[in-house]
C-alpha positions in Angstrom: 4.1 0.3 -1.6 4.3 -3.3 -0.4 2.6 -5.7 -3.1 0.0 -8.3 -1.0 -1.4 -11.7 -2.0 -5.3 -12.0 -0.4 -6.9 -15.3 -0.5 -10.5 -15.8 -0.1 -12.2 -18.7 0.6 -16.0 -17.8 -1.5 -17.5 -20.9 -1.8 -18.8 -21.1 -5.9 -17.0 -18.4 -7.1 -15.4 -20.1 -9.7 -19.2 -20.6 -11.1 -20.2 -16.9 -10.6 -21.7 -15.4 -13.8 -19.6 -12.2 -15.1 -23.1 -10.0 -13.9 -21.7 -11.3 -10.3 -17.7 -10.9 -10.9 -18.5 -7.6 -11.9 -20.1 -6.7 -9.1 -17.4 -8.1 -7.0 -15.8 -5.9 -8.7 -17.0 -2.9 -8.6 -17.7 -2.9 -4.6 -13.6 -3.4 -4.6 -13.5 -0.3 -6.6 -15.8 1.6 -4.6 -13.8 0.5 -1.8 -10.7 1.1 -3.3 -11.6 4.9 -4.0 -13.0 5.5 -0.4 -9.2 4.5 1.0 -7.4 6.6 -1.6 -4.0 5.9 -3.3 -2.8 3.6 -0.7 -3.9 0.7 -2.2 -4.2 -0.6 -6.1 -5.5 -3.9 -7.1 -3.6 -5.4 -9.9 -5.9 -8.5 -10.4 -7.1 -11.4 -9.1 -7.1 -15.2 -10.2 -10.7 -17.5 -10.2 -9.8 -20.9 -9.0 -12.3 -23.0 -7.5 -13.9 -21.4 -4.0 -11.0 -19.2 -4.1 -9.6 -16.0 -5.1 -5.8 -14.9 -5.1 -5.7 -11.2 -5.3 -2.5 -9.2 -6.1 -3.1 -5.7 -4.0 -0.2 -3.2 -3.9 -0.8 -1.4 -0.2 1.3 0.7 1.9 0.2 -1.7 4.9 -1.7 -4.8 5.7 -4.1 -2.5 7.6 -4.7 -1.0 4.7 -5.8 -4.1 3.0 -8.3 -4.7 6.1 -9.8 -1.6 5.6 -10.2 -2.5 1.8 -12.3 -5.6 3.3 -14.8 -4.6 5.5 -15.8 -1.5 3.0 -15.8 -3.7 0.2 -18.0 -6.4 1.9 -15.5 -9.3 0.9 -13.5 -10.7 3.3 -10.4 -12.3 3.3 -9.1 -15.9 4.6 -5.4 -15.0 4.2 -2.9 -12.0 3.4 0.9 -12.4 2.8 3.4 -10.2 1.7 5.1 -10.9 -1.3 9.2 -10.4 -0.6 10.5 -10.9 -4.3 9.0 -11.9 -7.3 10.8 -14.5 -9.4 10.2 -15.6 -13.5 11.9 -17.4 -16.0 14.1 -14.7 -16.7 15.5 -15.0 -13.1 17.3 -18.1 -14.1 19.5 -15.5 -16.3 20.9 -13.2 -13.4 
């Protein structure tokens, strides 16, 4: 699977009580089991009116589908080619 950054544009979200990131949360998952093992969400970052999600998805249609059965759409998706740490300053 290809791994996926989403980023939404939810205006207040970084003031959303956990009652309301959970269910955020469990719509993706409801969502999430309708597709199937074609797509896993690894976990999402809070920042502002923003979310960064990191989805693992066989294809970006994939991801779309995750969207309009979850009810929460999606400003942005990219495909992540490599992933780089501190460690990669060691290779």
């Amino acid at each position: 699977m290809k791994r996926y950054i989403i980023e939404r544009d939810i205006p207040g979200i970084g003031a959303f009580s956990t009652t309301e990131l959970c269910g955020a949360a469990r719509s993706s998952n409801q969502a999430l089991a309708e597709i199937g093992p074609g797509i896993q969400w690894e976990h999402s970052y809070v920042a502002g009116d923003k979310t960064f999600c990191l989805y693992l998805a066989e294809d970006e249609g994939a991801i779309r589908r995750h969207s309009e059965l979850s009810g929460i759409p999606f400003s942005k998706v990219t495909e992540v080619s490599q992933i780089i740490d501190p460690l990669t300053a060691n290779n």
